[in-house]
N, CA, C and O atoms as CSV, one atom per row, in Angstrom:
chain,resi,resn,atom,element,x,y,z
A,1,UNK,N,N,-6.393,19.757,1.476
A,1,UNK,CA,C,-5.023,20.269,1.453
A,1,UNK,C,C,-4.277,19.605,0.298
A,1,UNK,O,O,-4.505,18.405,0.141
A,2,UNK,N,N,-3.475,20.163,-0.483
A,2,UNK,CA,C,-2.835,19.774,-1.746
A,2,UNK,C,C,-1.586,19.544,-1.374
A,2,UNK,O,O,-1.115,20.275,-0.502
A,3,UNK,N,N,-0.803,18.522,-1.924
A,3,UNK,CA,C,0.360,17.839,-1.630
A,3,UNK,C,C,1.557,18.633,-1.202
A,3,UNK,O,O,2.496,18.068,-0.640
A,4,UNK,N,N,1.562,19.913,-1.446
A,4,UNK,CA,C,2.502,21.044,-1.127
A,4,UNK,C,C,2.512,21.046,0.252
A,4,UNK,O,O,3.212,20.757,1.222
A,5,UNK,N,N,1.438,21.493,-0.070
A,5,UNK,CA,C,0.724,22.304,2.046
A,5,UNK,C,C,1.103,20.734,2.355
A,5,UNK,O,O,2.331,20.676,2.289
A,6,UNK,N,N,0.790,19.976,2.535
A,6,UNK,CA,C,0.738,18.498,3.715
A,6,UNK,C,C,2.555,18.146,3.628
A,6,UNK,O,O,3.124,17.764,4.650
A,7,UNK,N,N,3.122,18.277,2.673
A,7,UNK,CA,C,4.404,18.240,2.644
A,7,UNK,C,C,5.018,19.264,3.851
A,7,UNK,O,O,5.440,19.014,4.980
A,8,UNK,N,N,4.875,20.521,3.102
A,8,UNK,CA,C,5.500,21.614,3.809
A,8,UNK,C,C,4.775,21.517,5.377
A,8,UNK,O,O,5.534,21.696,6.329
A,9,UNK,N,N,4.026,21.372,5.520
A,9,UNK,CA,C,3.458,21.631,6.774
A,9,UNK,C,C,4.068,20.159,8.109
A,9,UNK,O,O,4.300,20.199,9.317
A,10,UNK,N,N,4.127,18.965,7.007
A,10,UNK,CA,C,4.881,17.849,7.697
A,10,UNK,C,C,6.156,18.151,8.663
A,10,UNK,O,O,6.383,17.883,9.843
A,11,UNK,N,N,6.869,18.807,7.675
A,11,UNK,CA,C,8.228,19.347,7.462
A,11,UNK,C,C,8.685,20.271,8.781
A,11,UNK,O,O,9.691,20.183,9.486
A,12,UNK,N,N,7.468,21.260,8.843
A,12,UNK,CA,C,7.824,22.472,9.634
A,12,UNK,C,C,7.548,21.726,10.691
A,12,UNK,O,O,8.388,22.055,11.529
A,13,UNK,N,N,6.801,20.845,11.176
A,13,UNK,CA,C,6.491,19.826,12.058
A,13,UNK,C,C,7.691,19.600,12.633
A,13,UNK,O,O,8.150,20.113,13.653
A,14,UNK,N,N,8.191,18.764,11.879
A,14,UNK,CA,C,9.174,17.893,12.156
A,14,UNK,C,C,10.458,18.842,12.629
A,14,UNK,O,O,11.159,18.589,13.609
A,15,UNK,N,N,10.613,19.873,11.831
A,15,UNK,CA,C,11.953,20.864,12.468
A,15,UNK,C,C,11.909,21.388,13.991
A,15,UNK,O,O,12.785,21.433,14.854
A,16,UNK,N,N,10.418,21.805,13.988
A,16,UNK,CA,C,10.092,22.266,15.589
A,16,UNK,C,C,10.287,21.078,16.523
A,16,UNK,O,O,10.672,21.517,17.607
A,17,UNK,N,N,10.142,19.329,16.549
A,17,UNK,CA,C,10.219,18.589,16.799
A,17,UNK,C,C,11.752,18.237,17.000
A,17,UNK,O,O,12.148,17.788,18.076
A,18,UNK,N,N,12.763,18.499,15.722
A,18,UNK,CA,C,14.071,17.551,15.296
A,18,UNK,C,C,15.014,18.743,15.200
A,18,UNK,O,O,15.964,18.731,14.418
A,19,UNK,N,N,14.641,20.182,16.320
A,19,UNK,CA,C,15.761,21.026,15.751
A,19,UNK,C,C,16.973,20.829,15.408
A,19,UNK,O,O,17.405,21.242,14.331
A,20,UNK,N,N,17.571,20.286,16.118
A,20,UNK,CA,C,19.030,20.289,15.606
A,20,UNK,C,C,18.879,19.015,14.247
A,20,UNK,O,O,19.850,18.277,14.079
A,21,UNK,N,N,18.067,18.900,13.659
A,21,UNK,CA,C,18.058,18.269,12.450
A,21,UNK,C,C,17.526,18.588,11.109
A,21,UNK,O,O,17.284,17.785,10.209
A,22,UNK,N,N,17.350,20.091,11.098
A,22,UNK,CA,C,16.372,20.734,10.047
A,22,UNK,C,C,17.331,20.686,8.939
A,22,UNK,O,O,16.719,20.284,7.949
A,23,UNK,N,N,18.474,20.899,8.681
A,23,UNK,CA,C,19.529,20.742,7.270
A,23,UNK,C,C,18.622,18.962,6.692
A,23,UNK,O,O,18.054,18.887,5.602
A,24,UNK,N,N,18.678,18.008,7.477
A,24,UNK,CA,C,18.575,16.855,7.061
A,24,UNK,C,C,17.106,16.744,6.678
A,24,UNK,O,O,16.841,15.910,5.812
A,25,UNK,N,N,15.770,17.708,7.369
A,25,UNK,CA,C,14.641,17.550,7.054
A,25,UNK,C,C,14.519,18.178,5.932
A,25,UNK,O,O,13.770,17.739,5.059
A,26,UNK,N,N,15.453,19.660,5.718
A,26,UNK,CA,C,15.141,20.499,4.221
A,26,UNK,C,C,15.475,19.998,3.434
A,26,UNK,O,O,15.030,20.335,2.336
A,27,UNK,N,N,16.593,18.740,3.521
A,27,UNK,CA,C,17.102,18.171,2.178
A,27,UNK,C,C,16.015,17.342,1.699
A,27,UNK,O,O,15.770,17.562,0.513
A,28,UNK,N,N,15.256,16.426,2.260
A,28,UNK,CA,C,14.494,15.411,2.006
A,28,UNK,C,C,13.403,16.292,1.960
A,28,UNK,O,O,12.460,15.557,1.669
A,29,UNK,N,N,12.898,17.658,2.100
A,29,UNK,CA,C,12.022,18.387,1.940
A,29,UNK,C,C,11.733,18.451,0.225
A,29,UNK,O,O,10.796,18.148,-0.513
A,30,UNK,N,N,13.241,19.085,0.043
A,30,UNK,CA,C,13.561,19.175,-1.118
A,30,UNK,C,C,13.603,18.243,-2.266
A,30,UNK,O,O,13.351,18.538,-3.434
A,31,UNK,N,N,13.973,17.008,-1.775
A,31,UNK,CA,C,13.732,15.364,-2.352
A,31,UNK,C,C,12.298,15.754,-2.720
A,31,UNK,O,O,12.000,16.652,-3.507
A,32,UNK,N,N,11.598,15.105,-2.168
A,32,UNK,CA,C,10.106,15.163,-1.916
A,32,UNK,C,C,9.436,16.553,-3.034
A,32,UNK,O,O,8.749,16.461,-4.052
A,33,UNK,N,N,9.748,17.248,-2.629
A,33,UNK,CA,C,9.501,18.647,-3.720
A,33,UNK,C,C,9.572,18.036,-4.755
A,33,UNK,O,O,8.684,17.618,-5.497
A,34,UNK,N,N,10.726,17.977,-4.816
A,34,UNK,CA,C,11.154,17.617,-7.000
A,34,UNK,C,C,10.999,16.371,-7.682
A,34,UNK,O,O,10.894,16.156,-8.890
A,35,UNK,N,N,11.003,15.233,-6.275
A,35,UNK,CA,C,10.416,13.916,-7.025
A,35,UNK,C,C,8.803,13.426,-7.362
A,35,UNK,O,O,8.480,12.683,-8.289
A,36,UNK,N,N,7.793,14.106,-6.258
A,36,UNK,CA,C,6.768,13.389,-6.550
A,36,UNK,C,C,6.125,13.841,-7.552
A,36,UNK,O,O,5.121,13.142,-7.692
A,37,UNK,N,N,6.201,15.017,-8.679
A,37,UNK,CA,C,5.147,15.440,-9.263
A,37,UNK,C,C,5.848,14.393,-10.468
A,37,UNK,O,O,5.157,13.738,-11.248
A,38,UNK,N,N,7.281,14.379,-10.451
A,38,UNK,CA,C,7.940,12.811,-11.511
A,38,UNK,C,C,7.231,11.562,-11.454
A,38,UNK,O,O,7.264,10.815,-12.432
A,39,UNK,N,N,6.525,11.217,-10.303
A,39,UNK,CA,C,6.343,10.342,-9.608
A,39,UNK,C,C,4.568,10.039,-9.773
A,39,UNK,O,O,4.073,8.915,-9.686
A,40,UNK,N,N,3.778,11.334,-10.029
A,40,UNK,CA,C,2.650,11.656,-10.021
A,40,UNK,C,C,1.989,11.388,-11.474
A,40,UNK,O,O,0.912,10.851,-11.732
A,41,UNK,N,N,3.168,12.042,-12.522
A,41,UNK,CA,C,3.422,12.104,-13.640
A,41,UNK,C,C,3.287,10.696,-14.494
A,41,UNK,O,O,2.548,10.285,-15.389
A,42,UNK,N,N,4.246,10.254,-13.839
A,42,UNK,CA,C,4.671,8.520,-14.415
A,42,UNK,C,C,3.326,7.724,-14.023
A,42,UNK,O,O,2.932,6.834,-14.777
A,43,UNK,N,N,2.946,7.894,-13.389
A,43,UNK,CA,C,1.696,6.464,-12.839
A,43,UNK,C,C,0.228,7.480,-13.502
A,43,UNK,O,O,-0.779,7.134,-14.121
A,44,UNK,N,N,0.554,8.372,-13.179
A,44,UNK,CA,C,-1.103,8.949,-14.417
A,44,UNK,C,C,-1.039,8.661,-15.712
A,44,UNK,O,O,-1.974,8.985,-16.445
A,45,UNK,N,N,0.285,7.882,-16.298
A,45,UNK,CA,C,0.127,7.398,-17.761
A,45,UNK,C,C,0.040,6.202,-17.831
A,45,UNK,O,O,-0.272,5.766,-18.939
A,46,UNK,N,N,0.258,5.265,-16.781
A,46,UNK,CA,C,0.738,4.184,-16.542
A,46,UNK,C,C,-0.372,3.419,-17.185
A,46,UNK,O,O,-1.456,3.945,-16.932
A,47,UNK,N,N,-0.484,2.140,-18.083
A,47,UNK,CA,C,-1.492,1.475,-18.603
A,47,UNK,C,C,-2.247,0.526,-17.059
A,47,UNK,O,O,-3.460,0.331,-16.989
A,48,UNK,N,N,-1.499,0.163,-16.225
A,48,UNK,CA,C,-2.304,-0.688,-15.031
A,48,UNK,C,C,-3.193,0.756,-14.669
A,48,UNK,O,O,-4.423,0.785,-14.617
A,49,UNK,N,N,-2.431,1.757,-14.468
A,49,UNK,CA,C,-3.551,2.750,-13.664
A,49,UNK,C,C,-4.644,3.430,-13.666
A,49,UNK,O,O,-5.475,3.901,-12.890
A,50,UNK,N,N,-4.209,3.276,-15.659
A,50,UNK,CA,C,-5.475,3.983,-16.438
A,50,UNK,C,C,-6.864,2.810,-16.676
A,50,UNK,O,O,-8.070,3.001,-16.829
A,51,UNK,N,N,-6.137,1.727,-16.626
A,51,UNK,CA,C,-7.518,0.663,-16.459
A,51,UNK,C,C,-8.240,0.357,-15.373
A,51,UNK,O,O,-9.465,0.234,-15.394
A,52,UNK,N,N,-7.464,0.206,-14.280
A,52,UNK,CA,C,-8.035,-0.014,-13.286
A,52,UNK,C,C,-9.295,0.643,-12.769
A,52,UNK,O,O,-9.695,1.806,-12.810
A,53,UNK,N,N,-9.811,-0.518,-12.249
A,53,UNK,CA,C,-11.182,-0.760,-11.103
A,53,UNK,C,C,-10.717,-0.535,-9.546
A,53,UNK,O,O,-10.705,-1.587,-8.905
A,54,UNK,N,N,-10.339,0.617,-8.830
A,54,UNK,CA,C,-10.332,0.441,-7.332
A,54,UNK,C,C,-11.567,-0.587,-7.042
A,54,UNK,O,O,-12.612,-0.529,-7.691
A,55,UNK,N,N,-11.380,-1.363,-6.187
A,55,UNK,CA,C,-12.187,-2.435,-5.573
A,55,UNK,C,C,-12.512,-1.729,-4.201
A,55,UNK,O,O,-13.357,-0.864,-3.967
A,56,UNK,N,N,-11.473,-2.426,-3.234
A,56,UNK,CA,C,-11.217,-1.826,-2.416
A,56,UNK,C,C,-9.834,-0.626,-1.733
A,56,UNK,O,O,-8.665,-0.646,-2.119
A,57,UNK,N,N,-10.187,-0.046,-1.081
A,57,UNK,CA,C,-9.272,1.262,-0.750
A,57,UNK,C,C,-9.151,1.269,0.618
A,57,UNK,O,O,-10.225,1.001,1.157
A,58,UNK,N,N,-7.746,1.588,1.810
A,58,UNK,CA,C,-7.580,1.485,3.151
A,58,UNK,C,C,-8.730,0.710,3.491
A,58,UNK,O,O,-9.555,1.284,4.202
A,59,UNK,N,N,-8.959,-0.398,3.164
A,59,UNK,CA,C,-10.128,-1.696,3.613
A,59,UNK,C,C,-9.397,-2.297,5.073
A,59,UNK,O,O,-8.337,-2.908,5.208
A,60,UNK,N,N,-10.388,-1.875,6.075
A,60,UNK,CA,C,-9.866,-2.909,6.930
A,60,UNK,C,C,-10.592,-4.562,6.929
A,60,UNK,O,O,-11.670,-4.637,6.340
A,61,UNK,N,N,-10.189,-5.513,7.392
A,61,UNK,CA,C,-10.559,-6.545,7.427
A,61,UNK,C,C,-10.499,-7.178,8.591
A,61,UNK,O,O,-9.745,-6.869,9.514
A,62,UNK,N,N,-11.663,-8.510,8.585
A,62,UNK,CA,C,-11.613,-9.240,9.701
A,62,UNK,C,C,-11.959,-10.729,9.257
A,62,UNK,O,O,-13.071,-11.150,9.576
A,63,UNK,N,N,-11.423,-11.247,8.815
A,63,UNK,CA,C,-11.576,-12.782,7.893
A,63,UNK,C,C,-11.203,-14.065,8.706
A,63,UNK,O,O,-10.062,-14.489,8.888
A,64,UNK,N,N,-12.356,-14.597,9.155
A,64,UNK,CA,C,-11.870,-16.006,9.866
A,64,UNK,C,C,-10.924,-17.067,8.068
A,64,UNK,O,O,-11.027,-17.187,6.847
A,65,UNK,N,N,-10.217,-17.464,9.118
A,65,UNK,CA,C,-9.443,-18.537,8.274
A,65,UNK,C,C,-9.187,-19.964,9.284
A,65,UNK,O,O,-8.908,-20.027,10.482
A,66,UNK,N,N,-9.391,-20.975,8.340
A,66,UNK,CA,C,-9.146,-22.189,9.599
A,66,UNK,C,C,-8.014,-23.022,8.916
A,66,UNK,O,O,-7.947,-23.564,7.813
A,67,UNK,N,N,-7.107,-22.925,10.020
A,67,UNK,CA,C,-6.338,-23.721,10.170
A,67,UNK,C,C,-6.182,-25.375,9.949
A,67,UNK,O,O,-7.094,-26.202,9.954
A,68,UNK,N,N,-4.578,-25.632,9.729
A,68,UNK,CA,C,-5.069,-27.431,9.378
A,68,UNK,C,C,-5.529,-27.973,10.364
A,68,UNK,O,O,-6.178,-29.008,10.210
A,69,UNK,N,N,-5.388,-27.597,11.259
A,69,UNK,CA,C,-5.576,-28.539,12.836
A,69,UNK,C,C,-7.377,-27.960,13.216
A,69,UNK,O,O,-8.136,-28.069,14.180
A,70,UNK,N,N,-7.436,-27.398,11.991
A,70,UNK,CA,C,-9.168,-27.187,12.515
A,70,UNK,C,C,-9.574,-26.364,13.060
A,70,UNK,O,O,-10.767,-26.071,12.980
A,71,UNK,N,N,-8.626,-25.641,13.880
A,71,UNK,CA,C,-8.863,-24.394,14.722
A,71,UNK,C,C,-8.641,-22.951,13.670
A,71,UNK,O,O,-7.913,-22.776,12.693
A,72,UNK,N,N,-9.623,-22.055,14.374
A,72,UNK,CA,C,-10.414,-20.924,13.363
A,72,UNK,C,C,-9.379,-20.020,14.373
A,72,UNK,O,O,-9.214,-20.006,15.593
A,73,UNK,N,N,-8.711,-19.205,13.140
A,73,UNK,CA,C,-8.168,-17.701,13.468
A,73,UNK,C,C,-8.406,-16.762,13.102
A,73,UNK,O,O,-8.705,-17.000,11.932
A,74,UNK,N,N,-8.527,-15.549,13.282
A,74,UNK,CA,C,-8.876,-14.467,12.454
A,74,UNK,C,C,-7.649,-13.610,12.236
A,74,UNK,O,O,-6.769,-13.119,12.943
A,75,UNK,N,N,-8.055,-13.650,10.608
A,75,UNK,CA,C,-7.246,-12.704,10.465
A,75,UNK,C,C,-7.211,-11.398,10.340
A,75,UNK,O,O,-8.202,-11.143,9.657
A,76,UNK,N,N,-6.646,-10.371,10.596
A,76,UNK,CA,C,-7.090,-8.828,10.551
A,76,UNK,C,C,-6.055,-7.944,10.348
A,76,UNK,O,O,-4.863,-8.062,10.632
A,77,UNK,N,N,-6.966,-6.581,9.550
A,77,UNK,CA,C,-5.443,-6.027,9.144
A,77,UNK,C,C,-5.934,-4.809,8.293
A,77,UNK,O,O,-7.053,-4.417,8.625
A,78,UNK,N,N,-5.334,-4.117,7.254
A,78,UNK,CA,C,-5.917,-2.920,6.500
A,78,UNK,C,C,-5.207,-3.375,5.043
A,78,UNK,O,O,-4.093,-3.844,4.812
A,79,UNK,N,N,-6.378,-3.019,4.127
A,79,UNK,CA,C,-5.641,-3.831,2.544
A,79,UNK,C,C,-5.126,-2.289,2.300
A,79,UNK,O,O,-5.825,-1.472,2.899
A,80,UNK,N,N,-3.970,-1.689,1.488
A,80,UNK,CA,C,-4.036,-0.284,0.921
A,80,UNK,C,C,-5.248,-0.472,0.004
A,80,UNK,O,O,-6.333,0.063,0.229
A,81,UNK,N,N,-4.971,-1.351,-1.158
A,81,UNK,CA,C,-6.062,-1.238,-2.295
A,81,UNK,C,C,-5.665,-2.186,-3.141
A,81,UNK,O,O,-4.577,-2.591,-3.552
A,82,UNK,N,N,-7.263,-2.565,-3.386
A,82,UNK,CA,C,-7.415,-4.043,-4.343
A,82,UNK,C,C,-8.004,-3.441,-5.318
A,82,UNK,O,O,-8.861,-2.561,-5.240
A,83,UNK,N,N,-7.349,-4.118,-6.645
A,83,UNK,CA,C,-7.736,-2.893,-7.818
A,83,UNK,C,C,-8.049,-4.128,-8.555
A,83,UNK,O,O,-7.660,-5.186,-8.060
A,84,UNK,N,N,-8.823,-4.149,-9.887
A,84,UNK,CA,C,-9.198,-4.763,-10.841
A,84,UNK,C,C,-8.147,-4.364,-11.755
A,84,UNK,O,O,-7.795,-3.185,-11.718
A,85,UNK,N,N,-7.413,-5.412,-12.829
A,85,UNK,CA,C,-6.679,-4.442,-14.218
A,85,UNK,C,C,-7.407,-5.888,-15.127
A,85,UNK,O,O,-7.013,-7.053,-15.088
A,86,UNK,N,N,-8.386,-5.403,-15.785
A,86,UNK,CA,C,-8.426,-6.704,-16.625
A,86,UNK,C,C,-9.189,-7.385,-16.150
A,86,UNK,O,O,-10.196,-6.952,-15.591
A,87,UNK,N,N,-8.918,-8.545,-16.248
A,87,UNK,CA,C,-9.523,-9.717,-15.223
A,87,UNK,C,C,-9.168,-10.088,-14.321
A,87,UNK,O,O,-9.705,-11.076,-13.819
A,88,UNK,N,N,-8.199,-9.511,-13.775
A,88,UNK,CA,C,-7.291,-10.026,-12.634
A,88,UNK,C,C,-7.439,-8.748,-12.089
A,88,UNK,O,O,-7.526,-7.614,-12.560
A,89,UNK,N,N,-7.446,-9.573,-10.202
A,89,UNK,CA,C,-7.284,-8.458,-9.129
A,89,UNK,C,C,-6.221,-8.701,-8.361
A,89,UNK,O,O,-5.891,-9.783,-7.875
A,90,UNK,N,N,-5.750,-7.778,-8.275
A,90,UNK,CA,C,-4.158,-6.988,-7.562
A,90,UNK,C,C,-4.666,-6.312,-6.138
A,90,UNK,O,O,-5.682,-5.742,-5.740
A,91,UNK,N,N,-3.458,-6.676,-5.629
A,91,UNK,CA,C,-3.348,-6.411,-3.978
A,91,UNK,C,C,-2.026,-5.420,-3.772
A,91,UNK,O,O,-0.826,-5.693,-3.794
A,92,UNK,N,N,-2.643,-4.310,-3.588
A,92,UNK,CA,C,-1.265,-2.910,-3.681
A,92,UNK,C,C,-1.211,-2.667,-2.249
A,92,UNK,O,O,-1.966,-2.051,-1.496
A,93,UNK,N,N,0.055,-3.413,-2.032
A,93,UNK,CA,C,0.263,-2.996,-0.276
A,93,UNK,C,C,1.705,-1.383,-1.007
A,93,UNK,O,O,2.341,-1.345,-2.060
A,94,UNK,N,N,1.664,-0.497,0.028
A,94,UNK,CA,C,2.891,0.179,0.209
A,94,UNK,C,C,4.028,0.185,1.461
A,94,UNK,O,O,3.535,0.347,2.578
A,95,UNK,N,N,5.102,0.070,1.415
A,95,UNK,CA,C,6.037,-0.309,1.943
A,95,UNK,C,C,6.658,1.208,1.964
A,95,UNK,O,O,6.223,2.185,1.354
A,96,UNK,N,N,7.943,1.126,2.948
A,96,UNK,CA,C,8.482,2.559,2.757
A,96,UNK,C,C,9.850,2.374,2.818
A,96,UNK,O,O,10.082,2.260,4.021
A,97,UNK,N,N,10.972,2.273,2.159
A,97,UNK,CA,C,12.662,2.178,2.046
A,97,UNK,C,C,12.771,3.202,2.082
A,97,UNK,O,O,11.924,4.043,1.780
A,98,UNK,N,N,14.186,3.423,2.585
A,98,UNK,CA,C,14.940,4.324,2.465
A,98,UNK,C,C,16.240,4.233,0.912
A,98,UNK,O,O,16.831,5.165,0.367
A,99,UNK,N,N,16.283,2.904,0.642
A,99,UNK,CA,C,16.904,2.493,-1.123
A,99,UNK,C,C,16.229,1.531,-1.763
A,99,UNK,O,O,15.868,0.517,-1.165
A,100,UNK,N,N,15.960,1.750,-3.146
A,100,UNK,CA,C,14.686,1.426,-3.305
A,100,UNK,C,C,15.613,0.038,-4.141
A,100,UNK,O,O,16.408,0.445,-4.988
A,101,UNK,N,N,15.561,-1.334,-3.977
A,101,UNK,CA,C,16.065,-1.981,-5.049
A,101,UNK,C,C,14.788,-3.263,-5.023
A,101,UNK,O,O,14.467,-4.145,-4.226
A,102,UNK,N,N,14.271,-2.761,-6.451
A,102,UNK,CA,C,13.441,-3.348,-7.012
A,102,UNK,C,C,13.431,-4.850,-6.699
A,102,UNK,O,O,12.653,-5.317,-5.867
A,103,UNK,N,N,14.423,-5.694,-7.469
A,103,UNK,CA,C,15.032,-7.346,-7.386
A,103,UNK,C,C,14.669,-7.974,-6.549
A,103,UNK,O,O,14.062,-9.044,-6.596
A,104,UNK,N,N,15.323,-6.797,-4.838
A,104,UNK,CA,C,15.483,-7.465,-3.812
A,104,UNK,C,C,13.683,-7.408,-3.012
A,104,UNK,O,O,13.183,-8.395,-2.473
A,105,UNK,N,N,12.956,-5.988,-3.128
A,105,UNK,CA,C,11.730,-6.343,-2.941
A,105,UNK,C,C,10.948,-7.590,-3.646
A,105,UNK,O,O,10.216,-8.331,-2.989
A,106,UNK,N,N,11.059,-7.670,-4.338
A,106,UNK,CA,C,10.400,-8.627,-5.610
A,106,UNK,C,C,11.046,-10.152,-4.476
A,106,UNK,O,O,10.062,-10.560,-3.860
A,107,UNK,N,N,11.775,-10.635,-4.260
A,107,UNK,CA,C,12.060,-11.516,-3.411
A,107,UNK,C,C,11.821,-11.704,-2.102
A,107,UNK,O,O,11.663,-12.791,-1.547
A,108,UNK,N,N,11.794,-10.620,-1.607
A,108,UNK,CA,C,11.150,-10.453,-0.261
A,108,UNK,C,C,9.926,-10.820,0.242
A,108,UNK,O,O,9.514,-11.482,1.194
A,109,UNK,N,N,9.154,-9.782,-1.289
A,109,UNK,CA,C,7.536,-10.412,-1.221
A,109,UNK,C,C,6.974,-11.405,-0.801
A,109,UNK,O,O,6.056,-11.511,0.012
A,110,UNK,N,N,7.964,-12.728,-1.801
A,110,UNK,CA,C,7.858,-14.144,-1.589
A,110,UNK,C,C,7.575,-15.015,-0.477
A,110,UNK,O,O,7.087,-16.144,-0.429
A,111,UNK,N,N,8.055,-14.113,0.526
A,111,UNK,CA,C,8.599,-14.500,1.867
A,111,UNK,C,C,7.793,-13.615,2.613
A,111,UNK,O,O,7.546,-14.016,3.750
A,112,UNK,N,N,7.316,-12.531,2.298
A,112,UNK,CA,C,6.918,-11.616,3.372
A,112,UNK,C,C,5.511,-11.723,4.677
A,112,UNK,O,O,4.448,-11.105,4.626
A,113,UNK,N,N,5.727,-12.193,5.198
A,113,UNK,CA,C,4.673,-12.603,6.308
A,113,UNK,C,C,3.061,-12.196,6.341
A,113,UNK,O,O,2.048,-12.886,6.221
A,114,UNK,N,N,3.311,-10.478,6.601
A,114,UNK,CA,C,2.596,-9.784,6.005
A,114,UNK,C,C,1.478,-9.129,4.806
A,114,UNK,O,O,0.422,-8.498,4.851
A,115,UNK,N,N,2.553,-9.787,3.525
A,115,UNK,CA,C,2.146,-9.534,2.353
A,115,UNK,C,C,1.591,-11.048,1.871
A,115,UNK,O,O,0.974,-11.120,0.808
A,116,UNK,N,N,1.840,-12.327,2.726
A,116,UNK,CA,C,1.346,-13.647,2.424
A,116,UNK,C,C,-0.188,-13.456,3.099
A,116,UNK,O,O,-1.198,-13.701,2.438
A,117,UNK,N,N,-0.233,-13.056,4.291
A,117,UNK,CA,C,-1.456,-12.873,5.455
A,117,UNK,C,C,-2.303,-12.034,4.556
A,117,UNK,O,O,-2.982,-12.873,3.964
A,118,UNK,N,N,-2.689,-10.712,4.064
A,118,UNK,CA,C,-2.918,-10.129,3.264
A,118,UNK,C,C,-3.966,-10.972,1.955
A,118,UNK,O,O,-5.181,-11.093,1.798
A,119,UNK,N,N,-2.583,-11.489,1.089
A,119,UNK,CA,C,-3.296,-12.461,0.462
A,119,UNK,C,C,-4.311,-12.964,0.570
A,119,UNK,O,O,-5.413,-12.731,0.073
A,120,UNK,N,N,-3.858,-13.866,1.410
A,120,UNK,CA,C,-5.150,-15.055,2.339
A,120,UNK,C,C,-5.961,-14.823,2.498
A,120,UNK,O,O,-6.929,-15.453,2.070
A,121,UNK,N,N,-6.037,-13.760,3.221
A,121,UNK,CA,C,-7.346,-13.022,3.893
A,121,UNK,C,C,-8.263,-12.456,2.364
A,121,UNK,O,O,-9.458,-12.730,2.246
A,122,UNK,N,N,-7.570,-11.727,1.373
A,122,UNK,CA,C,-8.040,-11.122,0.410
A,122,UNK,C,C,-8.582,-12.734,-0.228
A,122,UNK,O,O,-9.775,-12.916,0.017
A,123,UNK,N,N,-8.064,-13.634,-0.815
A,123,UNK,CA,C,-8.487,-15.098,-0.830
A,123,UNK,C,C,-10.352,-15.440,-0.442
A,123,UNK,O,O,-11.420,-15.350,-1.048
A,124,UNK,N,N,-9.832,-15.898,1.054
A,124,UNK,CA,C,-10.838,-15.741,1.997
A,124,UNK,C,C,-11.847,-14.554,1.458
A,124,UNK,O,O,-13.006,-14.872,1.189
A,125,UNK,N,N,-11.666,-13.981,1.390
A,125,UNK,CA,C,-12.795,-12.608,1.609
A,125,UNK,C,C,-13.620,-12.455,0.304
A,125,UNK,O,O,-14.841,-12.304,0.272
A,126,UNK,N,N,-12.565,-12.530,-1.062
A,126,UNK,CA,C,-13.388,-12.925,-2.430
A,126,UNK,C,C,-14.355,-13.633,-2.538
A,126,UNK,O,O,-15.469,-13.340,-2.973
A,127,UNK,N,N,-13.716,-15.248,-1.884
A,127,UNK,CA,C,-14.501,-16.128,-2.019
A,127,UNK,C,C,-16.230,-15.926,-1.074
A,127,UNK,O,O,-17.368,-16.098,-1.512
A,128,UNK,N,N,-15.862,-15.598,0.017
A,128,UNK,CA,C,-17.330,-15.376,0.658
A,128,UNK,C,C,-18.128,-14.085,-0.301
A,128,UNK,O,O,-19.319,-14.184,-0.598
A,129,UNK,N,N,-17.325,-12.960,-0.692
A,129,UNK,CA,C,-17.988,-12.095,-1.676
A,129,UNK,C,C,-18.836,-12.707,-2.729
A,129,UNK,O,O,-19.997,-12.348,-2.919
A,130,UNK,N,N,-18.182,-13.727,-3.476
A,130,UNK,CA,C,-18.536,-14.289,-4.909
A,130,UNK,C,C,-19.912,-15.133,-4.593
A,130,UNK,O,O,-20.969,-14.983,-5.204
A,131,UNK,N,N,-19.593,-16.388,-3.111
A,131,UNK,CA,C,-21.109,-16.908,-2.884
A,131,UNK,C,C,-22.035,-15.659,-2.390
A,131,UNK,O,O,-23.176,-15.526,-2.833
A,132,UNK,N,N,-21.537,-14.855,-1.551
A,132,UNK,CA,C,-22.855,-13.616,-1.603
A,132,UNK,C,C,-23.443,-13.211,-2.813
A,132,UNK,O,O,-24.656,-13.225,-3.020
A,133,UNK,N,N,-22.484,-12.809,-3.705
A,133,UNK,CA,C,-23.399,-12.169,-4.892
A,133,UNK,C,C,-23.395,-12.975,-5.715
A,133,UNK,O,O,-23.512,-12.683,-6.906
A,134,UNK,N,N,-23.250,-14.269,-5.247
A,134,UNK,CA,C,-23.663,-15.432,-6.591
A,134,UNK,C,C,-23.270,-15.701,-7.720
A,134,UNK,O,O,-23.852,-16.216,-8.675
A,135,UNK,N,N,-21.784,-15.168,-7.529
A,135,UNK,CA,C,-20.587,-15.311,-8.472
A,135,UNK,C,C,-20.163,-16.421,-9.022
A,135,UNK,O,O,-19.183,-16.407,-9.766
């Protein structure tokens, strides 16, 4: 199904679901219409996108990590995608706002529970990769 149909078909979903809310679903229908092929556009030129190595893609994980106190936790979870650009590998989680301000994500990150756990685990998980294949 091509991004139209899964859009539109979301949509009609959601009206049969949100009747008395279909003005507010056609507007953001309409959002959605006219922004993503902008959106599609911009990152198919993009120099990270055109280099990149997908690594991994919706990866789920299950990574023991041990704690200072010695005790083993696991961590678990779904990566979106770990991409190669270069020599360096990147960890592309997606998030979903409703206003998008760059600054304040970028600070959040820092802090973000989620996006630290992630890490770790991706950490963790390299490293046992690299002694497997003798990296």
């Amino acid at each position: 199904m091509n991004w139209q149909e899964g859009l539109k078909a979301y949509c009609q979903e959601l009206c049969r679901k949100y009747q008395t809310q279909q003005t507010q679903i056609q507007h953001w229908y309409d959002v959605c219409r006219t922004q993503f092929p902008i959106y599609i556009e911009y990152w198919s030129e993009h120099p990270d996108v055109k280099s990149r190595v997908p690594l991994l893609q919706e990866e789920t994980f299950r990574v023991p990590y041990e704690l200072p106190s010695g005790r083993e936790v696991i961590l678990r979870g779904k990566w979106d995608s770990v991409d190669r650009v270069g020599k360096d590998i990147y960890l592309m989680e997606n998030k979903s706002k409703g206003d998008i301000d760059e600054e304040l994500l970028q600070r959040q990150l820092t802090c973000d529970l989620q996006t630290m756990l992630y890490i770790t685990a991706l950490t963790r998980y390299s490293e046992k990769w690299r002694v497997h294949r003798g990296v």
